[in-house]
C-alpha positions in Angstrom: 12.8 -8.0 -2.4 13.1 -4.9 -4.9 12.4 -5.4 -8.9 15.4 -5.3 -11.3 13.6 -1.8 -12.3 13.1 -0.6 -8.9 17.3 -1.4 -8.3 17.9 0.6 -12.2 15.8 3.3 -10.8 17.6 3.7 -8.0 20.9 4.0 -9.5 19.6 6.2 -11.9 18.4 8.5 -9.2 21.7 8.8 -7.4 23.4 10.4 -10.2 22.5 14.3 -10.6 22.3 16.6 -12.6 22.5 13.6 -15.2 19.0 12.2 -13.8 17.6 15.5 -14.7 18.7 15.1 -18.3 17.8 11.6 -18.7 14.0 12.3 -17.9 13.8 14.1 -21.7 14.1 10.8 -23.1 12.4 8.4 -20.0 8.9 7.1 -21.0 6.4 8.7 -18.5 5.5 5.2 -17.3 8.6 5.1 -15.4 8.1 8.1 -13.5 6.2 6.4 -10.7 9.0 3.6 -9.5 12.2 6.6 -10.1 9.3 8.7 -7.4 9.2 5.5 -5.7 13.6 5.0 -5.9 13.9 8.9 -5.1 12.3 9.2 -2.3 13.3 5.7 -0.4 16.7 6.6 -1.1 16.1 10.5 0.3 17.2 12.1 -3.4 15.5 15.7 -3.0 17.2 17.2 -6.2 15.2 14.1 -8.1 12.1 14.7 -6.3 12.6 17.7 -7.5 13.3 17.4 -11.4 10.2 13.8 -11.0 7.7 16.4 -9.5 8.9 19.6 -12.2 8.1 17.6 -15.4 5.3 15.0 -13.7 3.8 13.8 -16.7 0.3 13.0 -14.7 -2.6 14.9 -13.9 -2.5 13.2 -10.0 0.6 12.6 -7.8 -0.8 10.5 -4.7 2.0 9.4 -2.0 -0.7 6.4 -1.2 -0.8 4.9 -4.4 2.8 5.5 -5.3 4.5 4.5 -1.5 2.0 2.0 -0.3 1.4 -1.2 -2.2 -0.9 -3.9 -0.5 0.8 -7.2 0.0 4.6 -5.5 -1.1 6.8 -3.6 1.0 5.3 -0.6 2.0 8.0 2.7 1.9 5.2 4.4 4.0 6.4 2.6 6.8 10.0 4.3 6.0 8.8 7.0 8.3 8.6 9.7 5.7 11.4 12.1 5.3 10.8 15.4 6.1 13.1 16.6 3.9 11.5 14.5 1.1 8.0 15.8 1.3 9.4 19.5 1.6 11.1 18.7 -1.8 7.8 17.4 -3.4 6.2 21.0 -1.9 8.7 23.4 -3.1 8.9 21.2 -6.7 5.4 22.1 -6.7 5.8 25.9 -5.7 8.4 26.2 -8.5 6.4 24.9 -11.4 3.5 27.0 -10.5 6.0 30.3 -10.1 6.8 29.5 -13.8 3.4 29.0 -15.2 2.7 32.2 -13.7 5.5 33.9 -15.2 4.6 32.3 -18.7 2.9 35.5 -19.8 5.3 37.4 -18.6 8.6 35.9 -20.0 7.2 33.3 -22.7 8.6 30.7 -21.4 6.2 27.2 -21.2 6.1 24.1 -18.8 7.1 21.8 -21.3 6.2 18.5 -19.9 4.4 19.3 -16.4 0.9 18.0 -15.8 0.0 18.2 -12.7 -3.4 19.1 -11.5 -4.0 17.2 -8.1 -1.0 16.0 -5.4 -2.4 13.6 -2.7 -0.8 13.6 0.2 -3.7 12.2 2.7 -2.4 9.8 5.1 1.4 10.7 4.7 2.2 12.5 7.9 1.5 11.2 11.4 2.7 12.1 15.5 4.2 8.7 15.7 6.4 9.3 19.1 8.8 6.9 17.1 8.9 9.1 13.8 12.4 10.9 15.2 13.6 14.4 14.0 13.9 13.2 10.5 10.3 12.8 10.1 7.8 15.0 9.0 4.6 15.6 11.6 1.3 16.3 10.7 1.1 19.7 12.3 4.5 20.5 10.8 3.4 19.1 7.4 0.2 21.7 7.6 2.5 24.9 8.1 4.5 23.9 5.1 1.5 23.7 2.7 -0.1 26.6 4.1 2.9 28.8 4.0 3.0 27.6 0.2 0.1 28.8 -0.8 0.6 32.0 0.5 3.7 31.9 -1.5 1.9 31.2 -4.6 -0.7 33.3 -3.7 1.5 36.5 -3.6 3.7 35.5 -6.3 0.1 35.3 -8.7 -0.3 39.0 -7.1 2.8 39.7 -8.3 2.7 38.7 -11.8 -0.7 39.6 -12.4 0.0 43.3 -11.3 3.5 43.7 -13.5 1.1 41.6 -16.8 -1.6 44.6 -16.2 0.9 47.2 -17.4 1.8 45.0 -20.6 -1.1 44.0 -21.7 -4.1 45.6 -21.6 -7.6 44.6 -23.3 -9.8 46.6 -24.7 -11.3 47.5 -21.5 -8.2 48.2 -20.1 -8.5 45.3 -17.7 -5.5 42.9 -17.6 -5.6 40.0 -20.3 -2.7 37.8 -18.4 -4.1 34.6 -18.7 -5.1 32.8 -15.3 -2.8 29.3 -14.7 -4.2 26.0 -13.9 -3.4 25.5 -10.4 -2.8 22.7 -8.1 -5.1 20.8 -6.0 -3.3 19.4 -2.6 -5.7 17.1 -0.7 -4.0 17.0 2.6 -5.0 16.1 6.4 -4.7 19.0 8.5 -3.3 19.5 12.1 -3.8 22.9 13.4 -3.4 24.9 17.2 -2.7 28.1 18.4 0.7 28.5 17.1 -0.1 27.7 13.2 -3.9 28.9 13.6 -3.0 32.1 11.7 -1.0 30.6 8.4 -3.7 28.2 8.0 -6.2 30.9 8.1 -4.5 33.1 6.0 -3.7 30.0 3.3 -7.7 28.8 3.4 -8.9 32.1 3.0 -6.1 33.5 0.2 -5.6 30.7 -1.7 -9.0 29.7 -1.9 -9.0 30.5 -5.8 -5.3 30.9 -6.2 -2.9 28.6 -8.3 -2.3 26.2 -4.8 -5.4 25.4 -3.1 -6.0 22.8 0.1 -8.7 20.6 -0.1 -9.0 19.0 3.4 -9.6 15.2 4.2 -9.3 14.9 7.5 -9.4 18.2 9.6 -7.4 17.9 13.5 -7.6 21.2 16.0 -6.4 21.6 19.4 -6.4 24.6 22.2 -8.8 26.9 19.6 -11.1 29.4 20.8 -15.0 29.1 19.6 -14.2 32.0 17.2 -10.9 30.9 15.7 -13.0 26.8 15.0 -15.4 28.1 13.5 -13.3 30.4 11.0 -11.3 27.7 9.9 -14.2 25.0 9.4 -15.7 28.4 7.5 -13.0 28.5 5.2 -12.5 24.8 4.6 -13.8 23.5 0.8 -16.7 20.8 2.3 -16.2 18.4 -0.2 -14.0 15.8 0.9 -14.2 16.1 4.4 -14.3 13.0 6.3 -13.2 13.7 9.8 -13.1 16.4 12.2 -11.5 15.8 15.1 -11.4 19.0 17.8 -9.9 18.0 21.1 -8.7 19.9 24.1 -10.0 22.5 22.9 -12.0 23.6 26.5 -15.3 24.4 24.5 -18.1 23.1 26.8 -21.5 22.6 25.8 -22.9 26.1 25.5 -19.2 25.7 22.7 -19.8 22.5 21.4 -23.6 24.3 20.3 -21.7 27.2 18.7 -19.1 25.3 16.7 -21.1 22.6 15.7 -23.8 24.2 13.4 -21.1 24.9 11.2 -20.4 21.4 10.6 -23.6 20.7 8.4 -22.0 22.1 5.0 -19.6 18.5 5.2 -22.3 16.5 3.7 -19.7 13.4 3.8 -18.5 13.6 7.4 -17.5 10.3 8.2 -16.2 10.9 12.0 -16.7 13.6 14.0 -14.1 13.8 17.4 -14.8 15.7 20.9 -12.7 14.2 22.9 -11.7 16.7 26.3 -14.5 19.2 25.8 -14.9 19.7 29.2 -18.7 18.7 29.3 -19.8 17.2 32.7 -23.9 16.9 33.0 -23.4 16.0 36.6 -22.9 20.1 37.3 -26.1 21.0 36.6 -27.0 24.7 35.5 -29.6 26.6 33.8 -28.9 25.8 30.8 -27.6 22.1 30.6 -31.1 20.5 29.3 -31.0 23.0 26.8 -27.5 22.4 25.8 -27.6 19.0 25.7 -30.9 19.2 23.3 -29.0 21.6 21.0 -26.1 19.3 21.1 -28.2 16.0 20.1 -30.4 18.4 17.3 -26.9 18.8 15.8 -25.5 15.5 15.8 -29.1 14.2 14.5 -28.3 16.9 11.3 -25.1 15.0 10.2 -26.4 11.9 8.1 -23.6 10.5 6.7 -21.8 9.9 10.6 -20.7 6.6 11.1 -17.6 7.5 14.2 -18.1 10.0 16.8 -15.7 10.2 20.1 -17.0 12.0 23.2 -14.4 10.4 25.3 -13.5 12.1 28.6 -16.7 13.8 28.3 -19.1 13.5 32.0 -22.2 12.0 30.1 -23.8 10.2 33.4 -27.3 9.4 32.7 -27.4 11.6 29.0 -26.5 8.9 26.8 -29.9 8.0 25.2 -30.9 11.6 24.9 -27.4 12.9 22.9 -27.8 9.5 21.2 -31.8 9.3 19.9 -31.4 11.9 17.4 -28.7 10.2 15.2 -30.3 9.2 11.8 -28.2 6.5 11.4 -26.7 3.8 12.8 -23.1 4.6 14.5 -19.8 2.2 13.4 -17.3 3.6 15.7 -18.3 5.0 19.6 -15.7 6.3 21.9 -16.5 6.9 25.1 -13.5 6.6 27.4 -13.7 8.1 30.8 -17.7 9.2 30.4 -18.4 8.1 33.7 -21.3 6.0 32.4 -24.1 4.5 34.4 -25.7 1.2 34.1 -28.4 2.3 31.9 -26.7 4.0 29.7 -24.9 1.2 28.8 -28.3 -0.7 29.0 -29.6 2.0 26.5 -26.7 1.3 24.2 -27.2 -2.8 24.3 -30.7 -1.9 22.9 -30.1 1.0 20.6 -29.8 1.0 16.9 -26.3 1.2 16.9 -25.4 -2.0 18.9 -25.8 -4.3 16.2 -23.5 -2.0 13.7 -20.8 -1.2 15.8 -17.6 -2.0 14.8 -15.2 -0.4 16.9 -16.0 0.4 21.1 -14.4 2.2 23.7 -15.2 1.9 27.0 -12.0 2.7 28.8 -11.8 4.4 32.3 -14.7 2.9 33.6 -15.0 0.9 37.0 -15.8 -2.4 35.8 -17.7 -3.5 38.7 -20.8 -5.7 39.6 -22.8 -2.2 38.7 -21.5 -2.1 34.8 -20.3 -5.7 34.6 -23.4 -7.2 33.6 -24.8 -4.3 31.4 -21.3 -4.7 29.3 -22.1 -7.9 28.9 -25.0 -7.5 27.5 -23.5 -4.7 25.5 -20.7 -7.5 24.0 -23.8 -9.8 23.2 -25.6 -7.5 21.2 -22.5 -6.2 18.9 -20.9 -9.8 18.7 -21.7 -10.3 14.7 -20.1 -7.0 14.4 -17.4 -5.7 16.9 -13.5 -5.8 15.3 -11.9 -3.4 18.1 -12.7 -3.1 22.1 -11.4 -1.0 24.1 -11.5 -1.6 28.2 -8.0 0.2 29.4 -7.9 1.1 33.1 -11.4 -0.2 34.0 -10.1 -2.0 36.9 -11.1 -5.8 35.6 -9.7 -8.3 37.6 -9.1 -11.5 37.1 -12.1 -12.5 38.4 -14.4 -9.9 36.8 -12.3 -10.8 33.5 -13.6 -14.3 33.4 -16.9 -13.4 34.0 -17.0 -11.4 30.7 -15.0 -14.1 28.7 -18.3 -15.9 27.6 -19.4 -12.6 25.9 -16.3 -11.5 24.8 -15.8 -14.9 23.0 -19.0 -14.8 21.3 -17.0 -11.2 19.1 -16.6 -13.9 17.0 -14.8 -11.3 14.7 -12.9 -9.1 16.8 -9.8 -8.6 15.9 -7.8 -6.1 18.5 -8.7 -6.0 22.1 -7.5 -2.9 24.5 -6.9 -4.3 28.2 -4.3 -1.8 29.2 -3.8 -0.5 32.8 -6.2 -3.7 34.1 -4.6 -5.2 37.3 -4.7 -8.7 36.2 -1.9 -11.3 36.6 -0.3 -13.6 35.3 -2.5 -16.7 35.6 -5.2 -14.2 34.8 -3.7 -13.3 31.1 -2.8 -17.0 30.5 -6.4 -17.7 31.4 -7.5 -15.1 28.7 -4.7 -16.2 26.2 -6.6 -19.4 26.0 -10.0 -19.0 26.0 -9.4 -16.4 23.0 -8.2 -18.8 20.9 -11.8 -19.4 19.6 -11.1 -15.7 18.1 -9.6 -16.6 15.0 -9.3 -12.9 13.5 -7.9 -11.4 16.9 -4.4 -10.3 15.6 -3.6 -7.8 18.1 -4.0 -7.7 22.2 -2.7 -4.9 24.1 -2.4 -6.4 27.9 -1.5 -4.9 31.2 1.9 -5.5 33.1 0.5 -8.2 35.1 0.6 -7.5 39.0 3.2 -10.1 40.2 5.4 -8.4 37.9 5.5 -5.4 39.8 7.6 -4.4 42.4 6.4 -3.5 45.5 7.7 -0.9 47.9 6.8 -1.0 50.6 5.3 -4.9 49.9 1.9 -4.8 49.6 -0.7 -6.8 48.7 -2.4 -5.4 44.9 -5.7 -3.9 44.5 -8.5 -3.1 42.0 -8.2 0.4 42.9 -4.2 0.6 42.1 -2.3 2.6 39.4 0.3 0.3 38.4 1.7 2.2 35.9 3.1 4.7 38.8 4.8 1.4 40.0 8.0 -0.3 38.8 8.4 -3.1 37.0 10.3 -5.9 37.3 12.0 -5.9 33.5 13.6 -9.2 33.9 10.3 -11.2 35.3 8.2 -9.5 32.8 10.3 -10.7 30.0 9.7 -13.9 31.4 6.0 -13.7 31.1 5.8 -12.4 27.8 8.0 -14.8 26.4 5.5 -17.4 27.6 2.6 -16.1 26.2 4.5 -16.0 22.6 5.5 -19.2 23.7 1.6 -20.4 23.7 0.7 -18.6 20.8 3.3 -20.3 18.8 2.3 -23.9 20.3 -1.8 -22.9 19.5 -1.1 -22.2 15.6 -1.6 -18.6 16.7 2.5 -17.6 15.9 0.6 -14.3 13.5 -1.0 -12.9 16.7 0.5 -10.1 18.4 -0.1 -9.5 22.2 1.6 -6.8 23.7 1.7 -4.3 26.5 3.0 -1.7 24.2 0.9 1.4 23.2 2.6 1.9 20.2 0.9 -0.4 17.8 -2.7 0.4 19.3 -2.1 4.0 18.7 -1.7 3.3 15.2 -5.3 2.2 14.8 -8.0 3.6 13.2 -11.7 3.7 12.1 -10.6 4.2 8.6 -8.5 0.8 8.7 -10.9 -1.1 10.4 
């Protein structure tokens, strides 16, 4: 329920041009709940005036959308049209400062120095043409620095032939600019605005500081120019996937990741490494590739899922300095002792998020897993086993380690071929987990529909099957149905992807 402000705010807000005149006599502590009113209600013109006479040094969307324990207007799904107002707000009172030596005329009121707007945009599939993505959210910026850029240009070349100093070089002042701290999405189609921004607006009025960086389908070349141009500080994540570098790539790009000093995570998912096809230079690869990860201290995630790592673990691995948090390694094609490396590794006893998906869960990795499970149970909060072909019966062999997670709190089970007596069966020996608030479970087997009938296997792809809506509805219902009667109403199990795609190292 909304506060008697937060309802005066948004009244206020729906009247323009009258909101605009109101905000001379508004005390600045009120600013944050009409931002808050504004941009629920999708007021761009008050976005506008909020952002022109902001009356604080920082704007941040997270502190001003997304209140712990109240309703969150984050999970609004952002309107595009509202974060394009905040932009261009921003893009006008900098095209006035800069005309200030040239017309006289003075922000009155305006002090922004730094707009946050880190964890605002995402690809939610469900986000619909009104929201605004991440890769779409990175043009805009970068094509607004540009704008700034140019319009500096501009005014700086028209204030040389007015004022000259003694030297004759131009005395127009310099404005103080804005700082956006943004997470950017970049690919071959916006690879060259992005440039252009990073590299012109580097010390113009409008400059990008980068949290968390995301690149897909770049060359060697085009990587490493952007992570070039990128200011280091701040940088948390970098995240390049399908990108087709390879090793002899991976050695090339990732040298240039040494200036983050705080990188956090560091992603490589769909490199298109696979050790199995030995050549000349694969040893040598693989060393260069463990020398670099081993120069990155602060790394606590790294992802080098879909990556064929057979029998390499240990050695990309033994260089690290420091324990890792977060290890994805989803369709690896992993032997038994890698995994046994892992149970005995450093990082086994930190590790607080797993992913293991894609593998064939058989007798081969079964009991190394286990082991795993045992030797991260006082740490692991998220495991991932999706499409590893557990059975029932394999399942219940890895209950007694998977119970001992004692604080796990979302478990991946996703494309498994387990049924329903099988899920039950898990349902209830979980219950021991006390913290595990989310399960994402497969559509059991004897809710699929067979044509021609035949009789389910570890080896089949059920997803490429149909589903029987009505007897699946049946089944879920049930397992609410025993959550509710074990106390456990607050847990979510599911066989939807959305919510697990919504889950993060960061929110762990």
């Amino acid at each position: 329920m909304h506060s008697l402000v937060f309802l005066c705010a948004r009244r206020l807000v729906s009247y323009c041009p009258g909101a605009r005149r109101a905000l001379d006599f508004l005390p600045a502590e009120l600013y944050p709940v009409l931002f808050q009113a504004a941009f629920l209600d999708g007021r761009t013109l008050a976005l506008r005036d909020l952002v022109g006479t902001w009356p604080f040094p920082v704007l941040s969307f997270q502190r001003l959308l997304d209140h712990r324990g109240r309703h969150s207007l984050l999970e609004e799904k952002p309107s595009k049209l509202c974060v394009q107002a905040v932009i261009l707000a921003v893009v006008a009172h900098l095209r006035r400062v800069l005309e200030e030596p040239c017309h006289g005329t003075s922000e009155r009121r305006c002090r922004l120095r730094v707009l946050d707007m880190t964890g605002l945009q995402d690809d939610d599939i469900d986000r619909g043409p009104e929201g605004m993505s991440l890769w779409s959210g990175t043009v805009a910026l970068a094509k607004a620095c540009i704008e700034v850029s140019k319009h500096q240009s501009e005014c700086l070349k028209r204030g040389s032939k007015r004022h000259k100093g003694p030297s004759g070089a131009s005395a127009a002042p310099q404005p103080v600019g804005v700082e956006v701290r943004a997470d950017l999405f970049v690919n071959g189609t916006s690879y060259g605005v992005l440039r252009d921004a990073l590299q012109t607006g580097a010390a113009g009025p409008l400059r990008l500081k980068c949290r968390d960086f995301h690149a897909e389908e770049l060359s060697v070349a085009g990587t490493v120019s952007l992570l070039e141009s990128l200011e280091p500080a701040g940088v948390r994540r970098v995240d390049l996937r399908f990108n087709n570098l390879g090793l002899g790539g991976l050695c090339a790009v990732l040298p240039h990741l040494a200036r983050f000093t705080d990188l956090l995570s560091l992603k490589l998912p769909y490199s298109n490494v696979d050790v199995r096809r030995l050549t000349a230079g694969t040893d040598a690869g693989l060393r260069c590739l463990a020398a670099q990860l081993g120069r990155l201290p602060c790394l606590k995630e790294l992802s080098l899922g879909s990556s064929r790592l057979s029998g390499k673990l240990r050695q990309l691995l033994g260089d690290l300095q420091a324990p890792l948090e977060s290890l994805e390694l989803a369709f690896c094609y992993l032997l038994p002792g890698d995994l046994a490396f892992l149970s005995q590794s450093l990082h086994a006893p930190a590790l607080r998020k797993l992913d293991l998906s894609g593998h064939d869960l058989s007798e081969n990795l079964l009991q190394p897993l286990r082991h795993l499970l045992e030797e991260t149970s006082a740490s692991l909060l998220h495991l991932d086993l999706m499409e590893c072909r557990l059975t029932d019966a394999r399942l219940e062999a890895l209950l007694p380690a998977l119970c001992r997670c004692s604080r796990l709190r979302c478990l991946g089970l996703f494309g498994n071929p387990l049924s329903t007596p099988g899920l039950k069966t898990l349902l209830r020996k979980t219950l021991v987990l006390r913290d595990l608030c989310l399960v994402v479970y497969p559509y059991p087997v004897d809710c699929y529909i067979w044509e021609p009938p035949r009789p389910p296997s570890a080896s089949d792809h059920f997803f490429e099957d149909v589903v029987d809506e009505e007897r699946f509805a049946t089944v879920s219902a049930e397992l609410c149905r025993m959550l509710v009667n074990s106390g456990r109403a607050d847990a979510v199990w599911t066989a939807s992807l959305c919510r697990h795609g919504a889950l993060d190292y960061f929110a762990l």
